[in-house]
BALOBA-1460 file (C-alpha; in Angstrom, 3 decimals):
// residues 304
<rec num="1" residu="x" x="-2.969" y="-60.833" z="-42.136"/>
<rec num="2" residu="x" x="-3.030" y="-57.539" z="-43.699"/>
<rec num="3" residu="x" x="-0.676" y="-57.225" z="-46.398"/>
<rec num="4" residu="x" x="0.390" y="-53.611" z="-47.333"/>
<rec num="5" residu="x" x="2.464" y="-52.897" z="-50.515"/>
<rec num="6" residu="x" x="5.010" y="-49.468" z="-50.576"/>
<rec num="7" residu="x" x="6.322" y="-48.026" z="-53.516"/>
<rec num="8" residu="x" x="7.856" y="-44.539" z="-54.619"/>
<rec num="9" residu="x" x="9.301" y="-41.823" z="-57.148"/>
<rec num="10" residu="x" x="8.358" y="-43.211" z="-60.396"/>
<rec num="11" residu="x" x="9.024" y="-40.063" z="-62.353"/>
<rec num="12" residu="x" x="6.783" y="-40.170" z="-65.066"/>
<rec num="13" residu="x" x="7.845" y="-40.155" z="-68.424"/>
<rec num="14" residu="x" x="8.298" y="-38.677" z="-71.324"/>
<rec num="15" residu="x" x="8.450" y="-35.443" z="-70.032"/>
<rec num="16" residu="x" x="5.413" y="-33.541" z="-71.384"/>
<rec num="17" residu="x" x="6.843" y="-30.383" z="-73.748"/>
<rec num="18" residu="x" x="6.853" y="-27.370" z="-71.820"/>
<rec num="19" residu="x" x="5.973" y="-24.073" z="-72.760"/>
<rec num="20" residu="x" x="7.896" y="-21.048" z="-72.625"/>
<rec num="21" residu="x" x="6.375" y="-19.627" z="-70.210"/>
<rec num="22" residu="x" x="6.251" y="-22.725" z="-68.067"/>
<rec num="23" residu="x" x="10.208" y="-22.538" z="-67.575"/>
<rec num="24" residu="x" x="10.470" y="-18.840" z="-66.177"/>
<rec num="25" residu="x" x="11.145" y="-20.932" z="-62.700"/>
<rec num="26" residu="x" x="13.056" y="-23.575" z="-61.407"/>
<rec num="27" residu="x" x="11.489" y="-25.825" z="-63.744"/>
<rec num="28" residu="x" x="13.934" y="-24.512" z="-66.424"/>
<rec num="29" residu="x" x="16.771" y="-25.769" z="-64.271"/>
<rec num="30" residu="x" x="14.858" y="-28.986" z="-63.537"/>
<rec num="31" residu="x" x="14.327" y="-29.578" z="-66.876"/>
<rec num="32" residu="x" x="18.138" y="-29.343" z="-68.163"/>
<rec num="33" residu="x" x="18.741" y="-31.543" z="-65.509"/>
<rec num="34" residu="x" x="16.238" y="-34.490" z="-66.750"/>
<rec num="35" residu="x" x="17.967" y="-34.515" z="-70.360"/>
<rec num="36" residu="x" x="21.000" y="-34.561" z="-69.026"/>
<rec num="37" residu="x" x="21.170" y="-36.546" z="-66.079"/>
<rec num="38" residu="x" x="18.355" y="-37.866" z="-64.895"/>
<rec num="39" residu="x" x="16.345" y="-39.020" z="-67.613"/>
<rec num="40" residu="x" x="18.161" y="-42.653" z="-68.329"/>
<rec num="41" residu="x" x="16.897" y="-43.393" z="-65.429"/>
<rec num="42" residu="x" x="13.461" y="-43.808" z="-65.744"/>
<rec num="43" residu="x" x="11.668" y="-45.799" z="-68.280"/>
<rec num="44" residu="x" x="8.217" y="-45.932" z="-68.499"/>
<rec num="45" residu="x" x="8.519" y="-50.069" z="-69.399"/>
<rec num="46" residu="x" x="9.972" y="-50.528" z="-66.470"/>
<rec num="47" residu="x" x="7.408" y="-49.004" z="-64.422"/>
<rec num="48" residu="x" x="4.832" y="-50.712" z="-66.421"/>
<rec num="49" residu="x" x="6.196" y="-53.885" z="-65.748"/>
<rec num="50" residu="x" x="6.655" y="-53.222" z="-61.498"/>
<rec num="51" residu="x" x="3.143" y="-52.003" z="-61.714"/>
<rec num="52" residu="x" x="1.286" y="-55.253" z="-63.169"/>
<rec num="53" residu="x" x="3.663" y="-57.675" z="-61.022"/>
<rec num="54" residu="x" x="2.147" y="-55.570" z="-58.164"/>
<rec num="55" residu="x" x="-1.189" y="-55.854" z="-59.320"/>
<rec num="56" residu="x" x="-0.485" y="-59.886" z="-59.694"/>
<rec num="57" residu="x" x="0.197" y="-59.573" z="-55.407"/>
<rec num="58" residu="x" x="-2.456" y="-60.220" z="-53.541"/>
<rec num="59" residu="x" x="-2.343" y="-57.144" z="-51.181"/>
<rec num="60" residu="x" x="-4.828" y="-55.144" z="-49.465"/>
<rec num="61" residu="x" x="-3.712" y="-51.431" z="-49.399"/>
<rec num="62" residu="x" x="-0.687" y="-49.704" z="-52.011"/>
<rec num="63" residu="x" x="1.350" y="-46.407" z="-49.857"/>
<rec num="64" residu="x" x="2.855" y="-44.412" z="-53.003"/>
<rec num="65" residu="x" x="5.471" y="-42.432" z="-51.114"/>
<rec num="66" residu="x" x="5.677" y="-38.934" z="-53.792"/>
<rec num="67" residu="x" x="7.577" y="-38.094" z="-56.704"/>
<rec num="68" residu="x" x="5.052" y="-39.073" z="-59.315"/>
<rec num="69" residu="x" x="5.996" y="-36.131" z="-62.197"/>
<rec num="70" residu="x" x="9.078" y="-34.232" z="-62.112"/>
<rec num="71" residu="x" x="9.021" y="-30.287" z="-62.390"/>
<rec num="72" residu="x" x="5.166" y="-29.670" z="-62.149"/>
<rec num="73" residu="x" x="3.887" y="-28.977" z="-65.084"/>
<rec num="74" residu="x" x="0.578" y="-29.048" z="-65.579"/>
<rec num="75" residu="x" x="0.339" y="-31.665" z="-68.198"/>
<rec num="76" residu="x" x="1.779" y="-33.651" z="-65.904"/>
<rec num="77" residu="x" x="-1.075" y="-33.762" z="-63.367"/>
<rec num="78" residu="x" x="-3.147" y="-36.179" z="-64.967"/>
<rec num="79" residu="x" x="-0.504" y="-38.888" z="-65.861"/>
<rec num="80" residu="x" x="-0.268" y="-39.012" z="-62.381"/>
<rec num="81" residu="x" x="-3.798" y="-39.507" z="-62.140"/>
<rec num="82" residu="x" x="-3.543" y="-42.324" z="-64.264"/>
<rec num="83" residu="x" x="-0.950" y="-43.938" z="-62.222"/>
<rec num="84" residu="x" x="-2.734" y="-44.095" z="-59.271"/>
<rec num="85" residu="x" x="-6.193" y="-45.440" z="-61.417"/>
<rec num="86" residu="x" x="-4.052" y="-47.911" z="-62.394"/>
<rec num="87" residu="x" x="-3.106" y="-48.468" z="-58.996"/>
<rec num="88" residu="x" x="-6.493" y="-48.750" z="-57.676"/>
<rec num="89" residu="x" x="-9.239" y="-46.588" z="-56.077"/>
<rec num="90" residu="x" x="-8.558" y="-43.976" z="-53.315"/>
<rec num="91" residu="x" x="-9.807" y="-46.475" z="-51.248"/>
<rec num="92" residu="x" x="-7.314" y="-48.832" z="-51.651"/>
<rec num="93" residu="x" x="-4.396" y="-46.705" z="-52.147"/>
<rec num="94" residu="x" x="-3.110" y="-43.598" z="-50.143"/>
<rec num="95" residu="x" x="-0.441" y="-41.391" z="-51.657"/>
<rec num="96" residu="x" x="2.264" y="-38.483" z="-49.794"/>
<rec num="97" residu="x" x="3.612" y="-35.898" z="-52.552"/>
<rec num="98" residu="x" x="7.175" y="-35.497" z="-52.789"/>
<rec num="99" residu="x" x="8.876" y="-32.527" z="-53.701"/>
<rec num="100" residu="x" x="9.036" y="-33.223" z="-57.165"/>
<rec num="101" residu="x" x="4.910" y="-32.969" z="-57.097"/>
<rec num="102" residu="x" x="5.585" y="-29.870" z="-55.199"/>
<rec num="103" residu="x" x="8.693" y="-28.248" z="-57.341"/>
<rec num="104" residu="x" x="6.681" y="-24.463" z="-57.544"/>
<rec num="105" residu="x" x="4.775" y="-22.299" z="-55.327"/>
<rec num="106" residu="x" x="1.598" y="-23.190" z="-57.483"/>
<rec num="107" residu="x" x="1.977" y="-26.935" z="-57.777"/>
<rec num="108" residu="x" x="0.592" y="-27.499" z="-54.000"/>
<rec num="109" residu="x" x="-3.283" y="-26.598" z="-55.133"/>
<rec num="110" residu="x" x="-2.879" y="-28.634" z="-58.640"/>
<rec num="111" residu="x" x="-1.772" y="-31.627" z="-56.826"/>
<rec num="112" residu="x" x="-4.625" y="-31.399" z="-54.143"/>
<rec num="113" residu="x" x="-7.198" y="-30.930" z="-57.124"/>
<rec num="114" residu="x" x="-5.627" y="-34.000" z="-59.281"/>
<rec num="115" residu="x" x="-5.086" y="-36.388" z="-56.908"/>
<rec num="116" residu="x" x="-6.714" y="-35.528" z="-53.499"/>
<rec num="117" residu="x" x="-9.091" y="-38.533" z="-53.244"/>
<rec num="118" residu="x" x="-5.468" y="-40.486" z="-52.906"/>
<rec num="119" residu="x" x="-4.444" y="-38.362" z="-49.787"/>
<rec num="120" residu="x" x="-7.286" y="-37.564" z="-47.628"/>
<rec num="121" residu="x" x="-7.875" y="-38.924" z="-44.490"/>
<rec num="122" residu="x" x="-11.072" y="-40.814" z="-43.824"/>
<rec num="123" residu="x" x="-12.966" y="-37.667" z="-42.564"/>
<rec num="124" residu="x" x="-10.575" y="-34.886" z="-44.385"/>
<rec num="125" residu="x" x="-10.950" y="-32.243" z="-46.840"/>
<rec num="126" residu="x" x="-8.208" y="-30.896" z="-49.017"/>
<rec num="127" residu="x" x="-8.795" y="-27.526" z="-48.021"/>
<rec num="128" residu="x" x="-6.518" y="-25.971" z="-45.580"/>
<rec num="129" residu="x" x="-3.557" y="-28.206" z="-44.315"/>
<rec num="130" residu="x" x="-5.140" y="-32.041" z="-44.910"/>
<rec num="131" residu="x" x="-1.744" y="-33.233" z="-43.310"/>
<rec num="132" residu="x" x="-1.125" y="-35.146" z="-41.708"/>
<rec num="133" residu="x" x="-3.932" y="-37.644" z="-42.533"/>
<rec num="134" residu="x" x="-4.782" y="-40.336" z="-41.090"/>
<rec num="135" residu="x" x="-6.434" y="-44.176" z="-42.981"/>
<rec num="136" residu="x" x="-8.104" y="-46.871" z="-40.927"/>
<rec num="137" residu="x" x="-7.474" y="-50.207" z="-42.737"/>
<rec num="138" residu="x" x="-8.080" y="-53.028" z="-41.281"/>
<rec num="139" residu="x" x="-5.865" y="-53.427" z="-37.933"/>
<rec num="140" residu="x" x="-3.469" y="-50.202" z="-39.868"/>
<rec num="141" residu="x" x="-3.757" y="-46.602" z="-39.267"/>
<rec num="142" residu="x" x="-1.841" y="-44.978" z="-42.389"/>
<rec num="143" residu="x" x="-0.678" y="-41.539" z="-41.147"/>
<rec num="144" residu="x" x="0.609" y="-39.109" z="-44.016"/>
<rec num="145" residu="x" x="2.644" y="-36.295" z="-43.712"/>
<rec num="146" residu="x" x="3.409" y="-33.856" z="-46.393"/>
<rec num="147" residu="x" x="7.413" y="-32.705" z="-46.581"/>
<rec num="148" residu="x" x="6.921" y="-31.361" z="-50.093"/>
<rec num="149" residu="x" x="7.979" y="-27.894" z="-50.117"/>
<rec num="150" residu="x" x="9.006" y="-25.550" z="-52.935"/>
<rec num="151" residu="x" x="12.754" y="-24.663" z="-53.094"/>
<rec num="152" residu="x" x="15.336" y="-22.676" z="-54.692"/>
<rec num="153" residu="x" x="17.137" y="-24.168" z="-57.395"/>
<rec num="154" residu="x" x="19.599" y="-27.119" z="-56.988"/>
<rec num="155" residu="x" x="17.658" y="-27.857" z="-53.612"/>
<rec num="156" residu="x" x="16.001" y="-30.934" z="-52.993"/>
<rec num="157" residu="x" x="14.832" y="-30.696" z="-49.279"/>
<rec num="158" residu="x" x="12.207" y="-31.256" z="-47.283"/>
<rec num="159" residu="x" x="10.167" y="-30.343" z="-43.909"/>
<rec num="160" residu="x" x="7.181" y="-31.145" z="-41.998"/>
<rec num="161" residu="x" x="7.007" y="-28.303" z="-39.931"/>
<rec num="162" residu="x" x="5.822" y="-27.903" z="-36.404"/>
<rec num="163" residu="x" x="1.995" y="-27.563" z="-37.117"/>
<rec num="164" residu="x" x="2.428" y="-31.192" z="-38.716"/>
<rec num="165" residu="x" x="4.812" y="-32.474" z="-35.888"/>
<rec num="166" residu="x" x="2.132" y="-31.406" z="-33.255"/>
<rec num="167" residu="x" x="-0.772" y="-33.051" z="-34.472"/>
<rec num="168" residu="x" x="1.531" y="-36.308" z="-35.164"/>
<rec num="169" residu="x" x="2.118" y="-36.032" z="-31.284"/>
<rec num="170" residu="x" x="-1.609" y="-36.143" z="-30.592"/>
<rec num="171" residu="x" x="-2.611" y="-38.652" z="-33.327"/>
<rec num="172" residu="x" x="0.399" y="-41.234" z="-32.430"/>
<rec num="173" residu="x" x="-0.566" y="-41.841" z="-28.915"/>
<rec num="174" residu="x" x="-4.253" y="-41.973" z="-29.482"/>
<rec num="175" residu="x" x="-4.319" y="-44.584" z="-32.524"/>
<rec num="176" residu="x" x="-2.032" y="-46.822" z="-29.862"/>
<rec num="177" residu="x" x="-4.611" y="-47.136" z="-27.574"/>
<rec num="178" residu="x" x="-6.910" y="-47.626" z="-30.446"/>
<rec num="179" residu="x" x="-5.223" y="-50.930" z="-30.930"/>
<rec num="180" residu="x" x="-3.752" y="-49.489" z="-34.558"/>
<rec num="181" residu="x" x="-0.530" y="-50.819" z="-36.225"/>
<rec num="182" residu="x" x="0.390" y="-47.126" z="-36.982"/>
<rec num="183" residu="x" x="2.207" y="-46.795" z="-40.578"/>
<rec num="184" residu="x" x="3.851" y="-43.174" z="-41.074"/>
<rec num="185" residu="x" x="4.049" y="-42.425" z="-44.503"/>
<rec num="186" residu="x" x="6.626" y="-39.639" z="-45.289"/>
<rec num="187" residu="x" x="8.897" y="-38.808" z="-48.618"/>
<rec num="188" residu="x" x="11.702" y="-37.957" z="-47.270"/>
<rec num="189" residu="x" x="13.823" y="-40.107" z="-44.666"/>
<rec num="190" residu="x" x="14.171" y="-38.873" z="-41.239"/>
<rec num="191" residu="x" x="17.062" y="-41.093" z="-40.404"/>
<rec num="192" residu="x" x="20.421" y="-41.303" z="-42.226"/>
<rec num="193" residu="x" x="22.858" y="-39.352" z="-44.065"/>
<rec num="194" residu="x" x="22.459" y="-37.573" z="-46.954"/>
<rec num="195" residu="x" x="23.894" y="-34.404" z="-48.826"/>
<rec num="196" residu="x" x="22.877" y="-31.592" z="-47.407"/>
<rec num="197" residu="x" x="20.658" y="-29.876" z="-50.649"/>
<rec num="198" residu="x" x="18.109" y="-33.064" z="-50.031"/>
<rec num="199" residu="x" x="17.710" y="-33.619" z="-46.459"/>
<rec num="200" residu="x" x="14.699" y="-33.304" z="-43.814"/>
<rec num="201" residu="x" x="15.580" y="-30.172" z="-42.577"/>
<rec num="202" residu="x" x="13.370" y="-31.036" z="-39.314"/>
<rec num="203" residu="x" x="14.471" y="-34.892" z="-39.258"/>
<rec num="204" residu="x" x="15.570" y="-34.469" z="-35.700"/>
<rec num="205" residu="x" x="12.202" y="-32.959" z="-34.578"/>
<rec num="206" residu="x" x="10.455" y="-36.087" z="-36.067"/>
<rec num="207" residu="x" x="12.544" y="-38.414" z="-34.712"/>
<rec num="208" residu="x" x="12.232" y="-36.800" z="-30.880"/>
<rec num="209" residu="x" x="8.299" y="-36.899" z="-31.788"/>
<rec num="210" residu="x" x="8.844" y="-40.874" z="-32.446"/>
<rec num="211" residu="x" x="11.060" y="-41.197" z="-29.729"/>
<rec num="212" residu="x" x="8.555" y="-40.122" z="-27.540"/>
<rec num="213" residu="x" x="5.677" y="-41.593" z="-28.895"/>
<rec num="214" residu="x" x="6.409" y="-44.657" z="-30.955"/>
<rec num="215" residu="x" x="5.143" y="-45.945" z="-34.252"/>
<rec num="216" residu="x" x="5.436" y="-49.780" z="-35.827"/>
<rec num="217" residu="x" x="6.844" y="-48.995" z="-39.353"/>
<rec num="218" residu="x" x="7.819" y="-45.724" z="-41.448"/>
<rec num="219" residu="x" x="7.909" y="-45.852" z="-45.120"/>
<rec num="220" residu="x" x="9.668" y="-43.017" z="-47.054"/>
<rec num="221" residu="x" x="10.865" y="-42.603" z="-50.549"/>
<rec num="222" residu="x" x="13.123" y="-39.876" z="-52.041"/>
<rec num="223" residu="x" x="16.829" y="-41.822" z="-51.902"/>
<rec num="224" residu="x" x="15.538" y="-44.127" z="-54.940"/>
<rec num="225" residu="x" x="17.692" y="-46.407" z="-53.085"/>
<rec num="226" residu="x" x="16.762" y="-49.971" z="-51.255"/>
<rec num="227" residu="x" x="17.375" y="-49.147" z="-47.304"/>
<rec num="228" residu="x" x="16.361" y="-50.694" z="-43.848"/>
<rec num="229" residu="x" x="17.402" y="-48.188" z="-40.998"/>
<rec num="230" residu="x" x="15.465" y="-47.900" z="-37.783"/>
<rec num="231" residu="x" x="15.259" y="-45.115" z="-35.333"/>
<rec num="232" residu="x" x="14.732" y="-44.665" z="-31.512"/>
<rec num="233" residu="x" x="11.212" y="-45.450" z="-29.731"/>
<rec num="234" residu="x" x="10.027" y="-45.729" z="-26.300"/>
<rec num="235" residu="x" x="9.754" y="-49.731" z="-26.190"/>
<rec num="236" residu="x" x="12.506" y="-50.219" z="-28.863"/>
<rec num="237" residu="x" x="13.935" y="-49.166" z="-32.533"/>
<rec num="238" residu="x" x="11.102" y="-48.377" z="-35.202"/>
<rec num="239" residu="x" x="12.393" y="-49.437" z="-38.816"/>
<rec num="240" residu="x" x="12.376" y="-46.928" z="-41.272"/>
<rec num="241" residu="x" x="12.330" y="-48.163" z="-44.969"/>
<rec num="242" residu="x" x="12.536" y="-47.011" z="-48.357"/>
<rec num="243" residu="x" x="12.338" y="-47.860" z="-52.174"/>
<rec num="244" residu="x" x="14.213" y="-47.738" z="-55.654"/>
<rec num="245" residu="x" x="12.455" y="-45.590" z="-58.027"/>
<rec num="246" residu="x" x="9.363" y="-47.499" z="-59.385"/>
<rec num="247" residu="x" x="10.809" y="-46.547" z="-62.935"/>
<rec num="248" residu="x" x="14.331" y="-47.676" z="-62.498"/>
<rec num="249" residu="x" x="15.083" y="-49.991" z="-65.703"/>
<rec num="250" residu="x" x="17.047" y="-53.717" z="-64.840"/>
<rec num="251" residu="x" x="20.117" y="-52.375" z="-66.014"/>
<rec num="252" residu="x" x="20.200" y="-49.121" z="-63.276"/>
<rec num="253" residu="x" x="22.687" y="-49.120" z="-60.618"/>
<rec num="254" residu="x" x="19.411" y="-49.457" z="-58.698"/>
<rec num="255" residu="x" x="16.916" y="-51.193" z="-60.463"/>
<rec num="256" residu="x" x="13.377" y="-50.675" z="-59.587"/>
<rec num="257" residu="x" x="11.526" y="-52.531" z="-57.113"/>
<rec num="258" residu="x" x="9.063" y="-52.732" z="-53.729"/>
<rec num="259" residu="x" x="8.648" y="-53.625" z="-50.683"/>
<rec num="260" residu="x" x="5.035" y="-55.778" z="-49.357"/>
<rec num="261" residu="x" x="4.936" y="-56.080" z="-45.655"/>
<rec num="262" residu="x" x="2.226" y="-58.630" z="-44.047"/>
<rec num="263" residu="x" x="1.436" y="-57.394" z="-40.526"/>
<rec num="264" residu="x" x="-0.066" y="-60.055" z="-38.163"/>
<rec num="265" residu="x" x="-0.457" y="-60.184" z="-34.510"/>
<rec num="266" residu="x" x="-2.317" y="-57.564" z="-32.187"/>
<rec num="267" residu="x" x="-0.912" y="-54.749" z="-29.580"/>
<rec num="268" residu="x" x="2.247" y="-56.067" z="-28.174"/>
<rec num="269" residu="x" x="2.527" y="-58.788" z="-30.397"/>
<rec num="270" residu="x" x="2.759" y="-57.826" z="-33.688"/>
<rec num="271" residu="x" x="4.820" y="-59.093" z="-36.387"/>
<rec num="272" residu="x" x="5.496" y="-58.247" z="-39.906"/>
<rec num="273" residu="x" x="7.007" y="-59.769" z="-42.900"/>
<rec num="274" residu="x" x="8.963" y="-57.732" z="-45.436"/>
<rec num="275" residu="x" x="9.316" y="-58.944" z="-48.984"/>
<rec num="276" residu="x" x="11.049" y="-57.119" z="-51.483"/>
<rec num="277" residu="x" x="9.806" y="-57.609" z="-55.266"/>
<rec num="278" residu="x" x="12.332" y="-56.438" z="-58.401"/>
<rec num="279" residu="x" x="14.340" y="-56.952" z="-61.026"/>
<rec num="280" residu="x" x="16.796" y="-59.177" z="-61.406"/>
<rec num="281" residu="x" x="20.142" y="-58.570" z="-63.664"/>
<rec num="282" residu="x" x="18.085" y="-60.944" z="-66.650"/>
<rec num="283" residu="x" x="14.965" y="-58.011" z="-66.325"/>
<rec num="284" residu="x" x="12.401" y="-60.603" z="-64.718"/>
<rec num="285" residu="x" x="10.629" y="-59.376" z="-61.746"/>
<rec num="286" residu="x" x="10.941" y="-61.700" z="-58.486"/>
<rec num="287" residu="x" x="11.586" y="-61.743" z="-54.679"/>
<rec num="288" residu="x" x="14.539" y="-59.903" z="-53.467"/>
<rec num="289" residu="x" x="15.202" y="-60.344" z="-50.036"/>
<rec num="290" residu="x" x="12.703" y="-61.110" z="-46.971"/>
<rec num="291" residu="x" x="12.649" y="-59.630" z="-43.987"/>
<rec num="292" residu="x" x="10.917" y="-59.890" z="-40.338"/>
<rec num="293" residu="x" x="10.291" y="-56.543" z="-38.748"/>
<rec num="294" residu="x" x="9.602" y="-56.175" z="-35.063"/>
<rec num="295" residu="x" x="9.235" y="-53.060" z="-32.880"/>
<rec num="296" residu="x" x="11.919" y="-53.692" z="-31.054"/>
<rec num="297" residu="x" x="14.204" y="-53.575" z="-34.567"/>
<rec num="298" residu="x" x="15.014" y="-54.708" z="-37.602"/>
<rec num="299" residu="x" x="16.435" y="-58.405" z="-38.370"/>
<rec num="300" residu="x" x="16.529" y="-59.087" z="-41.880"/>
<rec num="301" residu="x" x="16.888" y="-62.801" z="-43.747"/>
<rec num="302" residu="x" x="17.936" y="-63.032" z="-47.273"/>
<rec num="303" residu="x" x="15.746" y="-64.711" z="-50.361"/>
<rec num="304" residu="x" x="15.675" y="-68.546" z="-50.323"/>
């Protein structure tokens, strides 16, 4: 049993003071919009408290699907860092950026530099294009894709682009008949409906890329929002899940919590159990809901 944990967007906070300088971009509208709106929503107790009833799991391998920091400023860089210390080694956990870890044209360089040991593949470099990436663990291949992309203000989108989608289409098919459970690890959702200033712009092209080729499980982040969708593969629907924020505090519309999925079985067989840890209404941490995840879809089983 391999037991993989997935959580996303924790937003660190407080938001490091900016200089003047630092806001001549869309981080000056990014930052209005944390004091205003989005700031309530993330507490730093919170998070600590998600983080050490993770650490109390016993799990073998933590996905953190983006959206560490917030607008990119440096001094925000190494709180990340810490986050994913905390966490554990780069060996033991693999990290995607989200656009909030890529909110200006610079921040793509400072986030390979800070946390690149978190998303390189087994043989990769961070120079160039690392994505996608790909992590043998155990019976799991851990493919990362990168849809963090600056954007104009009051845009929240994404894309992976068609160098991305290409290798994915070579990698996919070749880690099947390498016997993998293939995990794609991706910050924003390719399947369901959003508003249109924070979609995949290329969702369609990755889902014809898994409709062709397949995959057992895709993990995203980016809604801050509990979901269990699936979309089309050759033998079958592949379930596509996301997260709350990490940082969400009990009393959020949508508290924080994660998902730990124990994959079993070989090629043709597999199974995997979903458990979601969180808070409760009372701000103790326990099991949500459990789920059992196939390839052919997605059944899910409420908490007993």
């Amino acid at each position: 049993m391999f037991v993989l944990a997935h959580l996303s967007d924790p937003h660190l906070s407080p938001l490091p003071s900016p200089g003047i300088g630092e806001l001549m971009s869309k981080r000056l509208v990014g930052y209005i919009n944390w004091y205003l709106r989005r700031s309530p929503h993330h507490d730093p107790r919170a998070l600590d408290k998600i983080v050490r009833d993770l650490q109390a799991q016993q799990t073998d391998h933590i996905a953190v699907l983006g959206d560490l920091i917030n607008i990119s400023l440096p001094a925000e860089y190494p709180m990340g860092r810490a986050l994913l210390i905390r966490l554990g080694s780069p060996e033991n956990v693999t990290l995607v950026p989200g656009n909030h870890d890529a909110y200006v044209r610079t921040a793509r360089e400072t986030y390979l530099s800070a946390w690149g040991e978190y998303l390189l593949g087994d043989r990769g470099t961070t120079q160039g294009n690392p994505f996608p990436f790909v992590r043998k663990r155990g019976k799991v291949a851990l493919i990362g894709l990168s849809t963090a992309l600056p954007t104009l203000p009051f845009l929240a989108t994404g894309t992976v682009g068609k160098a991305q989608l290409d290798r994915l289409a070579g990698l996919l098919p070749a880690l099947e008949r390498e016997g993998f459970f293939r995990v794609v690890l991706i910050h924003h959702p390719p399947a369901g409906k959003r508003k249109p200033h924070k979609i995949l712009t290329d969702a369609a092209a990755f889902r014809a890329v898994i409709a062709a080729h397949g995959a057992e499980l895709i993990l995203h982040g980016h809604d801050h929002r509990q979901s269990h969708l699936a979309i089309a593969g050759p033998r079958g629907e592949v379930p596509v899940l996301g997260v709350p924020s990490a940082s969400a505090p009990p009393a959020d519309e949508r508290p924080a919590a994660y998902n730990l999925y124990r994959v079993g079985g070989a090629p043709g067989t597999w199974t995997c159990e979903l458990e979601t840890r969180g808070f409760r209404p009372d701000g103790t941490i326990a099991t949500l809901a459990r789920s059992s995840l196939s390839e052919a879809g997605l059944s899910a089983a409420p908490a007993r």
